[in-house]
DSSP file (Angstrom, degrees, kcal/mol; ACC not computed):
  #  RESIDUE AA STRUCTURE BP1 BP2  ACC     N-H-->O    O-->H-N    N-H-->O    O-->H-N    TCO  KAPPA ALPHA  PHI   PSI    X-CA   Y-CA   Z-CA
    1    1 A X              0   0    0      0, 0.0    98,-0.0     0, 0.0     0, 0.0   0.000 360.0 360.0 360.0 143.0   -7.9    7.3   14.2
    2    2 A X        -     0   0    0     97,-0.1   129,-0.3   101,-0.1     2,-0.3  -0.050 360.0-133.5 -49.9 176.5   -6.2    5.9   10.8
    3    3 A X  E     -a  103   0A   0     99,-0.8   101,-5.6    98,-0.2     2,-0.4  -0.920  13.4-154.0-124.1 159.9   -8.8    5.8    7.7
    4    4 A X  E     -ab 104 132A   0    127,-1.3   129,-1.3    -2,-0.3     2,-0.4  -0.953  15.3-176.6-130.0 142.7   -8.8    3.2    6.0
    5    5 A X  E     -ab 105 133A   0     99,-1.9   101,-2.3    -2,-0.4     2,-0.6  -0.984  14.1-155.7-129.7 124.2   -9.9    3.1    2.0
    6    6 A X  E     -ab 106 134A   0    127,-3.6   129,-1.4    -2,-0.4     2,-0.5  -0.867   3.6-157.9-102.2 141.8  -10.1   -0.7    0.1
    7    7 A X  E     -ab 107 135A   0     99,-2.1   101,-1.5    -2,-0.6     2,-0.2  -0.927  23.8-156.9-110.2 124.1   -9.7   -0.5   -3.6
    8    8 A X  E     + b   0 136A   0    127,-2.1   129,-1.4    -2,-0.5     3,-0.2  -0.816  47.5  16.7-123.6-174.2  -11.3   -3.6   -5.1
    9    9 A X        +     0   0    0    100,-0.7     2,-0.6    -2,-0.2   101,-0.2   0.929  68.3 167.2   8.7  79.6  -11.3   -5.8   -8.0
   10   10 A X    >   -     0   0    0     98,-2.0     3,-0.9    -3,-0.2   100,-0.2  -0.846  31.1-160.6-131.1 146.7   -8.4   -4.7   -9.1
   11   11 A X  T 3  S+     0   0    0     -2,-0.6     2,-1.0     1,-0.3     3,-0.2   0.982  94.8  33.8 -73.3 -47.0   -6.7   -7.0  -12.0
   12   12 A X  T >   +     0   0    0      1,-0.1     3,-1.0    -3,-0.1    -1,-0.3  -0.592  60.3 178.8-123.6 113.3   -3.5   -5.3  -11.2
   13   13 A X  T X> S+     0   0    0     -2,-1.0     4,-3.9    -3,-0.9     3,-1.9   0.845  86.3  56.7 -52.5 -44.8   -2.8   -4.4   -7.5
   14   14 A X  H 3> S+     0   0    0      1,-0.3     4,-0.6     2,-0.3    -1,-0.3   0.871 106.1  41.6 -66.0 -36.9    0.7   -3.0   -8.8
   15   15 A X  H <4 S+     0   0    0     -3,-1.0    -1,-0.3     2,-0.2    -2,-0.2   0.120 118.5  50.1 -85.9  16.4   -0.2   -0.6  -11.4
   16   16 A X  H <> S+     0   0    0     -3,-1.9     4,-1.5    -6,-0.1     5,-0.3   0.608 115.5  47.2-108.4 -38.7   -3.3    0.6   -8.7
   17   17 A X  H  X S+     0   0    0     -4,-3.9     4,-3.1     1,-0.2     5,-0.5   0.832 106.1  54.3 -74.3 -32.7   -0.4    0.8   -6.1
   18   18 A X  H  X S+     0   0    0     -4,-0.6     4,-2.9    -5,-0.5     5,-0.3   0.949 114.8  41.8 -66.1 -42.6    2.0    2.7   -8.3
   19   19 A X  H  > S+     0   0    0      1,-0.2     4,-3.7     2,-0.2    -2,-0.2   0.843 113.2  49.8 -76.8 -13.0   -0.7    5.4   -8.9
   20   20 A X  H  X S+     0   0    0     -4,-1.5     4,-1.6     2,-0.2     5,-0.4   0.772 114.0  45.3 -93.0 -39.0   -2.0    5.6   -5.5
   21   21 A X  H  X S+     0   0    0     -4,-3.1     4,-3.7    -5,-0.3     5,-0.5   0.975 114.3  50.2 -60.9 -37.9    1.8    6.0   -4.0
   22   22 A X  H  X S+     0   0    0     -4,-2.9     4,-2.3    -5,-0.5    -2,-0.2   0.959 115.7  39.8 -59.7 -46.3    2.4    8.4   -6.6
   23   23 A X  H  X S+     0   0    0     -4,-3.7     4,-1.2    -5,-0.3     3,-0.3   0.898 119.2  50.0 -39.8 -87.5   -1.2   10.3   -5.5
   24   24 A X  H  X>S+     0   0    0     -4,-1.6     4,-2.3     1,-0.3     5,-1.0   0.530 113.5  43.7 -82.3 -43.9   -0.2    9.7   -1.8
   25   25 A X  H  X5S+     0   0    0     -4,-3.7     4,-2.4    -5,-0.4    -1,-0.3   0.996 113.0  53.8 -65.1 -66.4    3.4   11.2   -2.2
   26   26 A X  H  <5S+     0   0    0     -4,-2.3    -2,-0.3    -5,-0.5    -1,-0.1   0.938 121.5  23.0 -23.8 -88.7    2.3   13.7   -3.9
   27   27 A X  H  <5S+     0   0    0     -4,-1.2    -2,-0.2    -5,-0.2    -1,-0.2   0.892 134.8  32.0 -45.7 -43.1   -0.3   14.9   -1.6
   28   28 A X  H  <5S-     0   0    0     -4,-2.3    -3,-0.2    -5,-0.2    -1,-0.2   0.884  94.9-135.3 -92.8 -27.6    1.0   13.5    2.0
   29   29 A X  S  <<S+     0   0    0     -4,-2.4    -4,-0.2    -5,-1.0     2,-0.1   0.818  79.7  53.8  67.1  35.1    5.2   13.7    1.1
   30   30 A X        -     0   0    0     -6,-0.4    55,-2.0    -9,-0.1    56,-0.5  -0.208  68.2-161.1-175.0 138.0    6.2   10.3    2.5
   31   31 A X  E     -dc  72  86A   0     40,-1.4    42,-2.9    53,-0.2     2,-0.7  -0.973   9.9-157.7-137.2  72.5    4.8    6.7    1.7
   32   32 A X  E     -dc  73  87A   0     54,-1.0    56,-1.2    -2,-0.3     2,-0.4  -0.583  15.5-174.3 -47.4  93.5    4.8    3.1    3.5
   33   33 A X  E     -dc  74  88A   0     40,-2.3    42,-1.7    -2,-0.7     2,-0.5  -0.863   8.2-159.9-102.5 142.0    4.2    0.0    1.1
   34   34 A X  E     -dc  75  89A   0     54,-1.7    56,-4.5    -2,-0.4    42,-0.2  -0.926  11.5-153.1-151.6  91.2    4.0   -3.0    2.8
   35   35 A X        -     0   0    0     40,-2.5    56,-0.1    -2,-0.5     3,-0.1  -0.120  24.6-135.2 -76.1 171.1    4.6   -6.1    0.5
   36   36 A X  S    S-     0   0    0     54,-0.2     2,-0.2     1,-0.1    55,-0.1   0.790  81.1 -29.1-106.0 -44.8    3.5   -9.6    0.6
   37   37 A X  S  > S-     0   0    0     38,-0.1     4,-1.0    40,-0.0    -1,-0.1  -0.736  75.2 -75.2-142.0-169.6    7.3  -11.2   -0.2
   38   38 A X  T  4 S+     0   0    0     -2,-0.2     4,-0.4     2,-0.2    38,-0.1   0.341 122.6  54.4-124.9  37.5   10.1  -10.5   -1.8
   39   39 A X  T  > S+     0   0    0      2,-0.1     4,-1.8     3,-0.1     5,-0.2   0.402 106.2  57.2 -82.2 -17.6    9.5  -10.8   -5.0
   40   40 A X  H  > S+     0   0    0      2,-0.2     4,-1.0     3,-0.1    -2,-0.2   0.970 109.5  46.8 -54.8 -34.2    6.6   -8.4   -4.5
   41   41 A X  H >X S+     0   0    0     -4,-1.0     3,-2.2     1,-0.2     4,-0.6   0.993 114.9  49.8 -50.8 -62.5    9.1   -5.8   -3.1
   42   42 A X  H 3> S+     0   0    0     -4,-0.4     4,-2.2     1,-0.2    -1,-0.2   0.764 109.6  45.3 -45.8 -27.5   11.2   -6.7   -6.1
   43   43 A X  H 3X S+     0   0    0     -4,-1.8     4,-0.7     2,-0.2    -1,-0.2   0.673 117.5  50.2 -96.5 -18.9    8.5   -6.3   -8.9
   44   44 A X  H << S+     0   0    0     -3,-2.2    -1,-0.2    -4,-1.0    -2,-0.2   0.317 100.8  60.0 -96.2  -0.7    7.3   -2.7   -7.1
   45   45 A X  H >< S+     0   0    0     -4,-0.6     3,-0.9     2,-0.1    -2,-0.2   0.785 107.6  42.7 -89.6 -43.9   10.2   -1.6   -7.0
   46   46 A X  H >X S+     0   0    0     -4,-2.2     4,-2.1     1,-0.3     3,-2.0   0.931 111.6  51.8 -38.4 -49.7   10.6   -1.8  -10.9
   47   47 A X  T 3< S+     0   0    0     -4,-0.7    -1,-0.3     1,-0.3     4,-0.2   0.602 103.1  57.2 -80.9 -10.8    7.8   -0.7  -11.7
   48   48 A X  T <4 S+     0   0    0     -3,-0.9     9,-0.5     2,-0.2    -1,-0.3   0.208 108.2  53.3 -70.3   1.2    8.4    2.4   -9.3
   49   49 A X  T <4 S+     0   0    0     -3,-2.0    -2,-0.2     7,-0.1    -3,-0.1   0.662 113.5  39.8-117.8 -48.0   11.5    3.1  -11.5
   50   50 A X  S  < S+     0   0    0     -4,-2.1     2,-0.3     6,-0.1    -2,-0.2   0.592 101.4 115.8 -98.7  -3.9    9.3    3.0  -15.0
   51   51 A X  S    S+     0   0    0     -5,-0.2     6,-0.8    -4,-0.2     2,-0.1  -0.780  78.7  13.2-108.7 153.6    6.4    5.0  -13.2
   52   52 A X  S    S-     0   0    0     -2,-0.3     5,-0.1     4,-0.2   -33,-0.0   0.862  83.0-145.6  -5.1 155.6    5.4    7.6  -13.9
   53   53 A X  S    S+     0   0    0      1,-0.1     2,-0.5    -2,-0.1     0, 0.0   0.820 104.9  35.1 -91.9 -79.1    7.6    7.5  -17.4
   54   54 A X  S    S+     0   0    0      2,-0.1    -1,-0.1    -4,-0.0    -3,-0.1   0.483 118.0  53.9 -60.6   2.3    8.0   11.3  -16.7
   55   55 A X        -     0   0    0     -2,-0.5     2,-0.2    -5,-0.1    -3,-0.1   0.025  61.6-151.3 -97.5-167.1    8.1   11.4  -13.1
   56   56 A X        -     0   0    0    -34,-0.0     2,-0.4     2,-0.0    -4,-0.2  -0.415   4.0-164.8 175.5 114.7   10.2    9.8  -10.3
   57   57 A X        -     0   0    0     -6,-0.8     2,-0.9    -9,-0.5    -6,-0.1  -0.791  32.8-119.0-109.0 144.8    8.8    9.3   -6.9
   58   58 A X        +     0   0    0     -2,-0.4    14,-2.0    15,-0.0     2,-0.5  -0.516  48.9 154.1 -59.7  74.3   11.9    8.5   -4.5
   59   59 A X  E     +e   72   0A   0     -2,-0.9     2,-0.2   -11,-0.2    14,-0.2  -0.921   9.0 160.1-131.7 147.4   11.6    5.1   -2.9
   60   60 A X  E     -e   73   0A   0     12,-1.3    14,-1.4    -2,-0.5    15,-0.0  -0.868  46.0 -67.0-140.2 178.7   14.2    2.5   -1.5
   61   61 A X    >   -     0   0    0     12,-0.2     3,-0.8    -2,-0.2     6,-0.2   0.055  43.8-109.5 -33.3 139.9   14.2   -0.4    0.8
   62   62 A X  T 3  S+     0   0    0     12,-0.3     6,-0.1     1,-0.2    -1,-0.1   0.877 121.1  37.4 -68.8 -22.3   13.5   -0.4    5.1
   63   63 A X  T 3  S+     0   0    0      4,-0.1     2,-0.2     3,-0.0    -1,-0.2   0.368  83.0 115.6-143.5  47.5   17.0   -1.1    5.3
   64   64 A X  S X  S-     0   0    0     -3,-0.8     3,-1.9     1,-0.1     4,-0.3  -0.318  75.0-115.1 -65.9 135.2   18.6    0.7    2.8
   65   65 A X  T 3  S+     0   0    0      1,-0.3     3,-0.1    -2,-0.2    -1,-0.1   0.853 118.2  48.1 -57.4 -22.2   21.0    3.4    4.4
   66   66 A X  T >  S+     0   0    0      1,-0.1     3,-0.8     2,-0.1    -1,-0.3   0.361  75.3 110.5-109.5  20.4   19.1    6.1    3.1
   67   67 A X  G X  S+     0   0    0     -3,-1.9     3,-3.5     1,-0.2    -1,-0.1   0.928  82.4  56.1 -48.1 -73.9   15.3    4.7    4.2
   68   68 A X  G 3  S+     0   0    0     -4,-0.3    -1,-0.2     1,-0.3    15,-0.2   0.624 109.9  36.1 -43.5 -27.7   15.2    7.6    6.6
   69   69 A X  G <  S+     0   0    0     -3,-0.8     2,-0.6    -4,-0.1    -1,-0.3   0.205 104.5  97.4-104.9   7.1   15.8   10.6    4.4
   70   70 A X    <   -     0   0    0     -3,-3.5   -10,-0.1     1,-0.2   -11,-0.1  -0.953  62.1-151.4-124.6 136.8   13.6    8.8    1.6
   71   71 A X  S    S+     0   0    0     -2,-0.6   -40,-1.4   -41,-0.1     2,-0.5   0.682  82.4  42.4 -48.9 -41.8    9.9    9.5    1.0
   72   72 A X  E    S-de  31  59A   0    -14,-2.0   -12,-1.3   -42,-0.3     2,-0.7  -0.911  70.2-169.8-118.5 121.6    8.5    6.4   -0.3
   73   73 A X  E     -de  32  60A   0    -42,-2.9   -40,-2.3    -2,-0.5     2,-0.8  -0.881   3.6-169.4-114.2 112.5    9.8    2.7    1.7
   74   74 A X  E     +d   33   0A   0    -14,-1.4   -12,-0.3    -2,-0.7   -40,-0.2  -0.741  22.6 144.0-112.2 118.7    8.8   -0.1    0.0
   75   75 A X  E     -d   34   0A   0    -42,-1.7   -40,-2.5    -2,-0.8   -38,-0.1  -0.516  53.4-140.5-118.9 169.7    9.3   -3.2    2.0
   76   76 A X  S    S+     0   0    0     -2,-0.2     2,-0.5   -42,-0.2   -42,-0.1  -0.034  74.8 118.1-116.4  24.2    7.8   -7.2    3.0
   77   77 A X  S    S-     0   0    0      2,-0.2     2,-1.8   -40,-0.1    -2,-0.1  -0.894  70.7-138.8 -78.9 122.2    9.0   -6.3    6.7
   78   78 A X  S    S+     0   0    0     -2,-0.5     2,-0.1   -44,-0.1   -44,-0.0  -0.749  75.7  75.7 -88.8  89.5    6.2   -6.2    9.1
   79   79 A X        -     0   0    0     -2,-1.8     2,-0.2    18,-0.0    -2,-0.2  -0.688  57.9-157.3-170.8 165.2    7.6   -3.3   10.6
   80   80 A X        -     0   0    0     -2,-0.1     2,-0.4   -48,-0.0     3,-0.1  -0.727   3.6-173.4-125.1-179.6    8.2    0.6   10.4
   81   81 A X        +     0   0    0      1,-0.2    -2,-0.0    -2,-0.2     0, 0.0  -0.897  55.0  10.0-125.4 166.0   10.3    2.9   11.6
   82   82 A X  S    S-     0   0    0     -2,-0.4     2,-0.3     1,-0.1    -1,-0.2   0.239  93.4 -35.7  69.9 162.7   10.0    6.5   11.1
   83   83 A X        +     0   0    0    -15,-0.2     2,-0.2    -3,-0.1    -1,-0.1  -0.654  54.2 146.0-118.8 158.1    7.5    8.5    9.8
   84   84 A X        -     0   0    0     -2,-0.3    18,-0.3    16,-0.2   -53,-0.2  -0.959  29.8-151.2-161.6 136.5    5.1    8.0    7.0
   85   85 A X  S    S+     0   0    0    -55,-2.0    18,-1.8     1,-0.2     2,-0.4   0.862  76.8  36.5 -85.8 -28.3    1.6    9.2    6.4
   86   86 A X  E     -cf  31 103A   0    -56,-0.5   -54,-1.0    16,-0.1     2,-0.5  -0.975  63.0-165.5-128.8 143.1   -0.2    6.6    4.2
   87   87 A X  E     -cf  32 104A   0     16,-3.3    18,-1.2    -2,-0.4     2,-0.4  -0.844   2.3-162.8 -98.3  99.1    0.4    3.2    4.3
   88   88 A X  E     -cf  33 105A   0    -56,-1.2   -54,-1.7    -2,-0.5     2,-0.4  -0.659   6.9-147.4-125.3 159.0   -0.6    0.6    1.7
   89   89 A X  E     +cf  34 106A   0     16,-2.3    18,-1.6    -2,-0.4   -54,-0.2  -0.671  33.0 162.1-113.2 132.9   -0.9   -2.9    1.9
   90   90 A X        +     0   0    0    -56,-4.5     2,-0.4    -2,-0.4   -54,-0.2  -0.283  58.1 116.4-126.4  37.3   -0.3   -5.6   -0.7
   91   91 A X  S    S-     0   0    0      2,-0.2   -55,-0.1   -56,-0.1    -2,-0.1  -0.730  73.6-135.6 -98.2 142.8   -0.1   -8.1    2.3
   92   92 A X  S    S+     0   0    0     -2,-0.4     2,-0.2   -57,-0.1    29,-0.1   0.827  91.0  45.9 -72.4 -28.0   -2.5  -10.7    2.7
   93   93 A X  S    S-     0   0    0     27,-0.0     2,-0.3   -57,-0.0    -2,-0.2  -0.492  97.3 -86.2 -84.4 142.5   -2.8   -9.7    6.8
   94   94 A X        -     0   0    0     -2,-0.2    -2,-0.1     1,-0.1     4,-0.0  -0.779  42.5-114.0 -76.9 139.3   -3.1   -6.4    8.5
   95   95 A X    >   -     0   0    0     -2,-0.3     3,-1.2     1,-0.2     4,-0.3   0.061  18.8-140.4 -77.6 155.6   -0.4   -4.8    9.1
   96   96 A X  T 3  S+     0   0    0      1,-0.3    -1,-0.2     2,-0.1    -2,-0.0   0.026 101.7  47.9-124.7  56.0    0.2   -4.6   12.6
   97   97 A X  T >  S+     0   0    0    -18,-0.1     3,-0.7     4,-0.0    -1,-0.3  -0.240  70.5 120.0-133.9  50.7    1.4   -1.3   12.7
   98   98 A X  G X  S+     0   0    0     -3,-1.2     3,-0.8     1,-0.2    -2,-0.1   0.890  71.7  67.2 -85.1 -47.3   -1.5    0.1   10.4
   99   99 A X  G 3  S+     0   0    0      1,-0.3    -1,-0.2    -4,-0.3   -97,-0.1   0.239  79.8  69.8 -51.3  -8.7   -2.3    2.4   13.5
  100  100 A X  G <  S+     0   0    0     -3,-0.7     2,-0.5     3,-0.0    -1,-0.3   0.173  94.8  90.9 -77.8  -9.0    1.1    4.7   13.4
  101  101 A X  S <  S-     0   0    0     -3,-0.8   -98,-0.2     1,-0.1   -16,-0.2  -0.770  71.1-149.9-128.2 136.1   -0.6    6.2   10.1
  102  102 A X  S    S+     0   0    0     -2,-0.5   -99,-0.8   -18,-0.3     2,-0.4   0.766  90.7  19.7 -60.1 -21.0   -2.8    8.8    9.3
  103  103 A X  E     -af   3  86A   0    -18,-1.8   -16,-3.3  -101,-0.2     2,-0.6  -0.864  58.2-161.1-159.6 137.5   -4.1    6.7    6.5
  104  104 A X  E     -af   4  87A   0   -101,-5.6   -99,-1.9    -2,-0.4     2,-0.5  -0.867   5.5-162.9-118.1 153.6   -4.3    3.0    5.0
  105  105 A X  E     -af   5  88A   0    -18,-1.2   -16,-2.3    -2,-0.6     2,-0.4  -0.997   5.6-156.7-120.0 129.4   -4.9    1.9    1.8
  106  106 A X  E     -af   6  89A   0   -101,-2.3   -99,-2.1    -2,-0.5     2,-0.5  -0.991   4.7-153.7-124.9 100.7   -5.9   -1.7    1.0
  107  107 A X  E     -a    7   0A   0    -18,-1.6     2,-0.8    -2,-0.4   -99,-0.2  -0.704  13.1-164.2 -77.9 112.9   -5.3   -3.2   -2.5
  108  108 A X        -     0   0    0   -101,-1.5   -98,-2.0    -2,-0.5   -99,-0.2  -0.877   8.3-142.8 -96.3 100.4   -7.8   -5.9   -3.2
  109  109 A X        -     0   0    0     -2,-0.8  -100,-0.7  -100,-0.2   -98,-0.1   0.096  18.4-124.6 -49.7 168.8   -7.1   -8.5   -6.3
  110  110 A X  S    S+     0   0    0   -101,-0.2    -1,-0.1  -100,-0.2   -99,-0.1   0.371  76.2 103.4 -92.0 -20.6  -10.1   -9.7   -8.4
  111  111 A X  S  > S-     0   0    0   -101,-0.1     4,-2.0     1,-0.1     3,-0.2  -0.026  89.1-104.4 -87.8-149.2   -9.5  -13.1   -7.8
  112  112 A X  H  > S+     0   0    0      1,-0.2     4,-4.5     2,-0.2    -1,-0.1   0.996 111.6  45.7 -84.2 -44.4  -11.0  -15.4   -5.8
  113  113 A X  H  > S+     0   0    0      1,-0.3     4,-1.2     2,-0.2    -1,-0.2   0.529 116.7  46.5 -56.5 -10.1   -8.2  -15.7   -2.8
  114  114 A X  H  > S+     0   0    0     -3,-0.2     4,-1.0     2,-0.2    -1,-0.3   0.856 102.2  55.8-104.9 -34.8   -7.8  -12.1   -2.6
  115  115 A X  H >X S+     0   0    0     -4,-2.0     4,-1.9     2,-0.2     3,-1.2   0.980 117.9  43.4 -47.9 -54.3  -11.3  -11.0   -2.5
  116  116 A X  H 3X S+     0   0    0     -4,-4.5     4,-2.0     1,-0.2     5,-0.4   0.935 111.3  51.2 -49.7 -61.8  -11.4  -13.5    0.6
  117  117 A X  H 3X S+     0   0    0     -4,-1.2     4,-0.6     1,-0.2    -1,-0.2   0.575 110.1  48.3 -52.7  -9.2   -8.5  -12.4    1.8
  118  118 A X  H X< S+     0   0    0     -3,-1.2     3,-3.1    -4,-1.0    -1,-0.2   0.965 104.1  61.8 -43.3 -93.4   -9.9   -8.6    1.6
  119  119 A X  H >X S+     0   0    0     -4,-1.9     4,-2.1     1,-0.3     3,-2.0   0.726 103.8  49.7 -11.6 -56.9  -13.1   -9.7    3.3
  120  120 A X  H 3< S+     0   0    0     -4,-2.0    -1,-0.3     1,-0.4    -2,-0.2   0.733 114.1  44.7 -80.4 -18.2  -11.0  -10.7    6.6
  121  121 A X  T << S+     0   0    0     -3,-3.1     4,-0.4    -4,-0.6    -1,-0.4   0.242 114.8  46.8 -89.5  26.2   -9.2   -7.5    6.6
  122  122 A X  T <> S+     0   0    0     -3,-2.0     4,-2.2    -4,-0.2     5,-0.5   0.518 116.2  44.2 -88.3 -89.9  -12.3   -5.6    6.0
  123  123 A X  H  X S+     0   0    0     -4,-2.1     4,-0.7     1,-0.2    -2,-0.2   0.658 111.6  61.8 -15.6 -24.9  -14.0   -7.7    8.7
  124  124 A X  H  > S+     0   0    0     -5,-0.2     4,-0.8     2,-0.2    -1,-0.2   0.883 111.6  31.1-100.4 -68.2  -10.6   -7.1   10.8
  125  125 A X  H  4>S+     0   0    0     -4,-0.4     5,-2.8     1,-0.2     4,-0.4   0.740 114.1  59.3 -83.1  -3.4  -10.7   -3.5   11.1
  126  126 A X  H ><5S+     0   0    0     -4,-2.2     3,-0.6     2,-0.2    -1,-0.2   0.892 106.1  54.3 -79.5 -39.2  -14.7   -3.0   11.1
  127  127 A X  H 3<5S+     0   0    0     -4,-0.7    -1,-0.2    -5,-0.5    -2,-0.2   0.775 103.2  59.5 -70.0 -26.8  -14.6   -5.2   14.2
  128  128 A X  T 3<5S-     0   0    0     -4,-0.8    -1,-0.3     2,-0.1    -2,-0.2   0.497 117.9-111.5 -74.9 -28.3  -12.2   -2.8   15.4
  129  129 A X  T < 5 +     0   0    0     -3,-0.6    -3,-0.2    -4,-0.4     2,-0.2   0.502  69.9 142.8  96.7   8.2  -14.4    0.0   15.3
  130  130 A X      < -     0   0    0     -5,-2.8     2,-0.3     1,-0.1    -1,-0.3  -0.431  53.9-120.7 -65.1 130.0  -12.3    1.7   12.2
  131  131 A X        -     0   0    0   -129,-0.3  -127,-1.3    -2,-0.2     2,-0.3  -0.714  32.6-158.2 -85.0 145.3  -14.5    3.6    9.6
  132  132 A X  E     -b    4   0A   0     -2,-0.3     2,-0.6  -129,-0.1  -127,-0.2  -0.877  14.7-166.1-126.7 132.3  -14.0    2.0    5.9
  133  133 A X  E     -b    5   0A   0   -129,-1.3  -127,-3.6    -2,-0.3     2,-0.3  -0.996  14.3-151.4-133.2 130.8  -14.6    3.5    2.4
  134  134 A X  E     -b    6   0A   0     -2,-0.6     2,-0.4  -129,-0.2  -127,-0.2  -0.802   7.5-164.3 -95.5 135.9  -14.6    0.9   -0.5
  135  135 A X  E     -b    7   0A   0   -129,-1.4  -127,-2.1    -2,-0.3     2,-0.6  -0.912  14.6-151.6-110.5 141.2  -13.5    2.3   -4.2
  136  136 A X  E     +b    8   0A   0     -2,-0.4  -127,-0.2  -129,-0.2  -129,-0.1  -0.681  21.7 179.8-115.0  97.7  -14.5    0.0   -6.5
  137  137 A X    >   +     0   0    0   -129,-1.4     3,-1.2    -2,-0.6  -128,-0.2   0.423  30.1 136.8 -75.4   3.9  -12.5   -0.3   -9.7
  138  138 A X  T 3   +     0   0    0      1,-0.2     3,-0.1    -3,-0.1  -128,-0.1  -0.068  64.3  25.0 -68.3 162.1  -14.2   -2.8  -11.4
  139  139 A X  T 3  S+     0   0    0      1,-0.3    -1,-0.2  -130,-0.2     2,-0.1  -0.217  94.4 118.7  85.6 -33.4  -14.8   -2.3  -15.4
  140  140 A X    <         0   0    0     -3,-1.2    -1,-0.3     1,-0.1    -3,-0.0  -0.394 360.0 360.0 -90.2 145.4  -12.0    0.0  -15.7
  141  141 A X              0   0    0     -3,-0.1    -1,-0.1    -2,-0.1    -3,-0.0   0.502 360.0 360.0 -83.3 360.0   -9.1   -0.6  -17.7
């Protein structure tokens, strides 16, 4: 059964999602981000280009020609192909193919619309009978 870990109140979901693909690649080798639009894609995808400034984790588009051979997909298509161990979600919804993956990660905003929207995917998979571990980031810069 997936596990599922929520990161909350955090003031920016994009720099906690760059460090957690970059943990998750690291550790698992291959990464499923699952964006809200596209400008979320677009604005995680930069910022996957300037993060690490020494590093460089390997990420393109779901339907980029080389999405199969590339470790990290960052997409706003609710769907996957292919295999990936951790998934994480800057979607307001659950994904609904969260259940192909050994592990999900759930970015939770500080404000007010994301904390709800958090709640109902907390609520979502708890009903579900999924076990949940909350990180909490708040106070840290």
């Amino acid at each position: 059964m997936t596990s599922i870990d929520f990161y909350t109140h955090c003031s920016d979901r994009l720099e906690v999602a760059a460090r957690l693909v970059a943990k998750a690649y690291a550790a698992h080798g291959s990464v499923r981000v699952l964006t809200a639009d596209a400008a979320l894609t677009d604005e995680l995808d930069r910022r996957l280009w300037q993060w690490p400034a020494t590093g460089f984790l390997p990420h393109c588009r779901l339907a980029h020609p080389l999405a199969g051979e590339t470790p990290i997909i960052v997409d706003h298509a609710p769907e996957h192909q292919g295999p990936a161990d951790v998934l994480v979600n800057l979607h307001r919804e659950p994904p609904p193919f969260f259940a192909r993956f050994a592990r999900l990660v759930e970015i939770v905003g500080a404000d007010d619309d994301g904390i709800a929207a958090g709640r109902e995917r907390w609520r979502y998979y708890k009903s579900r009978g999924y076990e949940l571990r909350q990180h909490s980031l708040a106070g840290r810069a």
